[in-house]
C-alpha positions in Angstrom: -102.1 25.9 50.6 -99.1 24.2 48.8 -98.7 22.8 45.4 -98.5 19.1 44.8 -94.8 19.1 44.3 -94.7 20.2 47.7 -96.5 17.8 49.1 -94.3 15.0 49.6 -94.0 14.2 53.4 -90.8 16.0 54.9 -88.3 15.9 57.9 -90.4 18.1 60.5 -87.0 20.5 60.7 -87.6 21.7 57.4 -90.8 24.3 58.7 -91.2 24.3 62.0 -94.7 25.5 63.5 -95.2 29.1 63.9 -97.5 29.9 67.3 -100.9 31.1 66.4 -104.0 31.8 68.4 -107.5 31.3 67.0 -110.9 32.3 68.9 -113.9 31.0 68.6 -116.4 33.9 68.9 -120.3 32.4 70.5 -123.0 34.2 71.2 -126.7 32.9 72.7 -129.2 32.6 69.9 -132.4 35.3 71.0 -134.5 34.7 67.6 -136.5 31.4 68.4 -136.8 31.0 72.2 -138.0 27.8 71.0 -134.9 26.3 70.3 -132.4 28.1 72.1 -128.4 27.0 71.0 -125.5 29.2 70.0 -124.0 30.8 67.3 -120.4 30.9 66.4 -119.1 33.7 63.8 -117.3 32.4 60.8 -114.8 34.7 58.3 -114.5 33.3 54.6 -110.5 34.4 53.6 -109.8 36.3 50.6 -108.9 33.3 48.0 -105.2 34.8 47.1 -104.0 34.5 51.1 -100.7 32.3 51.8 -102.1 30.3 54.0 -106.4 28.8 54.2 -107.4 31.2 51.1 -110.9 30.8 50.2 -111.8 28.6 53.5 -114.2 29.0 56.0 -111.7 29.9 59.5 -112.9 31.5 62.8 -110.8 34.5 63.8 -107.0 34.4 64.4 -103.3 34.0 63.1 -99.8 33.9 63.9 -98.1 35.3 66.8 -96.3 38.5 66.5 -93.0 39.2 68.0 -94.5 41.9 69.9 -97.1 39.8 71.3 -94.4 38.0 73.2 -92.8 41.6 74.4 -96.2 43.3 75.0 -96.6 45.4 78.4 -100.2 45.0 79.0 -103.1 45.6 82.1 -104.0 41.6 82.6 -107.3 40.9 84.1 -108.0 37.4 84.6 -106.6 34.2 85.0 -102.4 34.7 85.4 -99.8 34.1 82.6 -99.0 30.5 84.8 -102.8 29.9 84.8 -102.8 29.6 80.8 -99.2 28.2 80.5 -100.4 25.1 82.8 -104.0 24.6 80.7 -101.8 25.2 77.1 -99.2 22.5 78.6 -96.4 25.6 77.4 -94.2 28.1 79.3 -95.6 31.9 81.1 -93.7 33.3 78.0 -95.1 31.5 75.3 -98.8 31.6 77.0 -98.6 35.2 77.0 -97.5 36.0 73.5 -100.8 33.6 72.8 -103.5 35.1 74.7 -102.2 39.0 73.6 -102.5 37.4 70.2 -105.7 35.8 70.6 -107.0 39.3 71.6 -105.4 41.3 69.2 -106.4 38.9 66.2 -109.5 39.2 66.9 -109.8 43.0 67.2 -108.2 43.2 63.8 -110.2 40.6 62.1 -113.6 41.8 63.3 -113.6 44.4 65.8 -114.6 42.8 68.8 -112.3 43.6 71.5 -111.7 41.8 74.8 -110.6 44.8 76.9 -112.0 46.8 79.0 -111.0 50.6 81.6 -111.2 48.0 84.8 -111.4 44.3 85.4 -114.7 43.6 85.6 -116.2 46.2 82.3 -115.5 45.8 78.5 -115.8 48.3 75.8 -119.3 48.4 74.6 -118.7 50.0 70.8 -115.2 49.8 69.4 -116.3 51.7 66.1 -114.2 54.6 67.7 -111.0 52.6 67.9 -111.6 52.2 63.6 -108.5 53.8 62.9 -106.3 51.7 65.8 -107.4 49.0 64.4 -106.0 49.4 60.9 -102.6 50.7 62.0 -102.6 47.2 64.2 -103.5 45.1 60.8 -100.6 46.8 59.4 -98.3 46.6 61.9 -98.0 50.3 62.6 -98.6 50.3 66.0 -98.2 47.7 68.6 -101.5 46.0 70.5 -99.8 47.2 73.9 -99.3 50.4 72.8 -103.2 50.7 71.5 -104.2 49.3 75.1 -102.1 51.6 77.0 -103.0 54.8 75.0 -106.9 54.3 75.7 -106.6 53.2 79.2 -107.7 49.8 78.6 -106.9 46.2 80.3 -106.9 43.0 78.1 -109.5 40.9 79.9 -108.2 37.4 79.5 -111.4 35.8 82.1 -113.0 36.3 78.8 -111.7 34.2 77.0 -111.4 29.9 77.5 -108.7 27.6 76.3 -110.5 25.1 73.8 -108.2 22.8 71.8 -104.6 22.7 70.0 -103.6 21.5 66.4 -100.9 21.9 64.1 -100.5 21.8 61.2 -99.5 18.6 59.3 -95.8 18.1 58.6 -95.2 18.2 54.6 -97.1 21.5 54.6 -95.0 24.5 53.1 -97.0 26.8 55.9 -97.2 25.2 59.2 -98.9 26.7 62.5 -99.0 25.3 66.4 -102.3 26.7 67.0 -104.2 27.4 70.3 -107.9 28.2 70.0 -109.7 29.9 72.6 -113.5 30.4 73.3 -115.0 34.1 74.0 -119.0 35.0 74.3 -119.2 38.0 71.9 -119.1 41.1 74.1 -122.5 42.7 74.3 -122.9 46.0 72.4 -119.8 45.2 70.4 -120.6 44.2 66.4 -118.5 41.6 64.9 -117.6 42.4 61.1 -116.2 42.0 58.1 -113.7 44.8 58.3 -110.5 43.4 56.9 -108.4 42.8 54.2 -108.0 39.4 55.1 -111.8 38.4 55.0 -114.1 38.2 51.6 -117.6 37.5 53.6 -118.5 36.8 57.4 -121.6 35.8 59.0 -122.9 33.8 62.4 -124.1 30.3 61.9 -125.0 27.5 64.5 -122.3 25.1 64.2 -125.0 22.4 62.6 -125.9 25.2 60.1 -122.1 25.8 59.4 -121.3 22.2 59.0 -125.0 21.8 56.8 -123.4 24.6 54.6 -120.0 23.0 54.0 -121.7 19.6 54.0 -123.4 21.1 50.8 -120.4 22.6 49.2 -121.1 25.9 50.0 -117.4 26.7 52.3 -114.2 24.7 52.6 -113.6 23.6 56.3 -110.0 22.5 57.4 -110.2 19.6 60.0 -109.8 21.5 63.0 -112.3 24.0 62.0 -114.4 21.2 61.3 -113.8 19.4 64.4 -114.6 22.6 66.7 -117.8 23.3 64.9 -118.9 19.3 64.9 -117.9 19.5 69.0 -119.9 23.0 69.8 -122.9 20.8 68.4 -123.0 19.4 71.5 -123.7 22.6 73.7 -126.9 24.3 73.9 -125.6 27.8 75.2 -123.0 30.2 75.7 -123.3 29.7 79.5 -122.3 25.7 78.9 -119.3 26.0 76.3 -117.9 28.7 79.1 -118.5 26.4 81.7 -116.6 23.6 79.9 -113.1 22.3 80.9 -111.9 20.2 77.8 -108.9 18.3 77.6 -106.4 19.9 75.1 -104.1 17.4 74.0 -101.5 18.4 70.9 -103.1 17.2 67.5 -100.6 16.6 64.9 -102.9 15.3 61.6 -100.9 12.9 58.9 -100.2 14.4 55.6 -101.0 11.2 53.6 -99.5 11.7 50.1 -99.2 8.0 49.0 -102.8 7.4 47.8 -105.0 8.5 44.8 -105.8 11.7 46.5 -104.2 13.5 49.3 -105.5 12.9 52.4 -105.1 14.4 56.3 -105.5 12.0 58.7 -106.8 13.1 62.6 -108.7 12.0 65.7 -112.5 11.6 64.8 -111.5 12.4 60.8 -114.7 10.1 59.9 -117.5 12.9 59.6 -115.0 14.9 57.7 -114.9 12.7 54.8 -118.8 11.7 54.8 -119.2 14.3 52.0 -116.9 13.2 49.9 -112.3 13.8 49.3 -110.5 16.0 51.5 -111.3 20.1 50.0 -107.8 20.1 48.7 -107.3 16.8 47.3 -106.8 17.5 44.0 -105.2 20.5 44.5 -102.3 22.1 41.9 
């Protein structure tokens, strides 16, 4: 994250947010019919990365500029559709959802696109080579989409929440995240540079697992997980229609140990300091 001489609160104009679009991949839980819930899959970044190294993140990143210029099939709810439930503009809820898409394509292969509105690819192990040249920004997501004939299925996916980052951070991101049920057929991985392990938990099992000091959650990743807790399929998160106010947390700096500040922060701090509090 940022070192501690770079923690001292500053004005907000000195990093402004960058857009980014995360996704919350769910899928049904088939292996105990007994207790049915959800699963939501979970990527553990490589511990030298910029920006959440080492922590426990669901898919996603920044915007690219060629998100906001991408030419792309849209099936689904319109551009003014998401700009009204993201409280933004068509142009900035576009750029979003093609990144929301294309994130998490290159971060673990599942893709959200499909030859008509109403199918989705069912293996995307033959788009292997696509999908590095789109981590590496050799060829555009639009591009990718038009070449194989594919529309970016946007009924897919469901706006969830929006956080950004705290001011005083050196990084800082104004982050959308989405919901998507895992497409059937298609295999979430670990395929990426930016990723050291992945896996599917239930959100109580992911929250058990940091609770115990085996990952590092940030607070919104913490708060999605504690939230999906409350929903016992795939068929109820889609069916939810949350309210998606802006969460700005409070860099607190002028106490022992750092300390974020957000809605609901309590459960975060059960287990003990913040994950970076005594950070270098």
């Amino acid at each position: 994250m940022v070192s501690k001489q770079e923690q001292a609160p500053r004005d907000s104009t000195d990093v402004a947010p960058k857009d980014a679009s995360t996704v919350i991949l769910i899928r049904d839980v088939v292996a105990d019919v007994a207790a049915p819930g959800i699963e939501v899959f979970l990527l553990r970044r490589v511990k030298g990365m910029a920006f959440a190294g080492g922590m426990t993140v669901f898919p996603g990143g920044g915007v690219d500029p060629s998100d906001a210029d991408a030419e792309v099939d849209w099936a689904g709810p319109s551009v003014d559709w998401w700009a009204g439930r993201f409280s933004t503009d068509a142009a900035r809820a576009k750029a979003l959802v093609c990144a929301a898409v294309r994130e998490t394509f290159e971060e673990c292969g599942v893709l959200l696109a499909g030859p008509s509105a109403d199918t989705v690819v069912a293996d995307t192990s033959r788009y292997a080579q696509f999908r590095a040249q789109l981590e590496k920004r050799e060829l555009s997501f639009s591009d990718f989409l038009r070449r194989e004939n594919l529309m970016l299925r946007t009924d897919l996916l469901r706006p969830w929440a929006n956080w950004i980052t705290p001011v005083g951070e050196g990084r800082r991101y104004d982050t959308r995240f989405f919901v998507a049920a895992a497409p059937h057929g298609q295999i979430a991985d670990g395929a990426t540079s930016e990723a050291e392990d992945v896996q599917w938990q239930s959100p109580a099992a992911a929250l058990a697992h940091w609770q115990g000091g085996g990952s590092i959650l940030l607070p919104p990743t913490w708060s999605q997980l504690t939230a999906l807790t409350a929903f016992g399929s795939v068929a109820e998160v889609l069916a939810a229609e949350p309210e998606i106010p802006v969460i700005l947390p409070t860099l607190v700096t002028d106490r022992e140990q750092l300390r974020v500040e957000f809605p609901g922060q309590d459960g975060y701090y059960e287990a003990g300091p913040h994950p970076w509090a005594s950070r270098d």
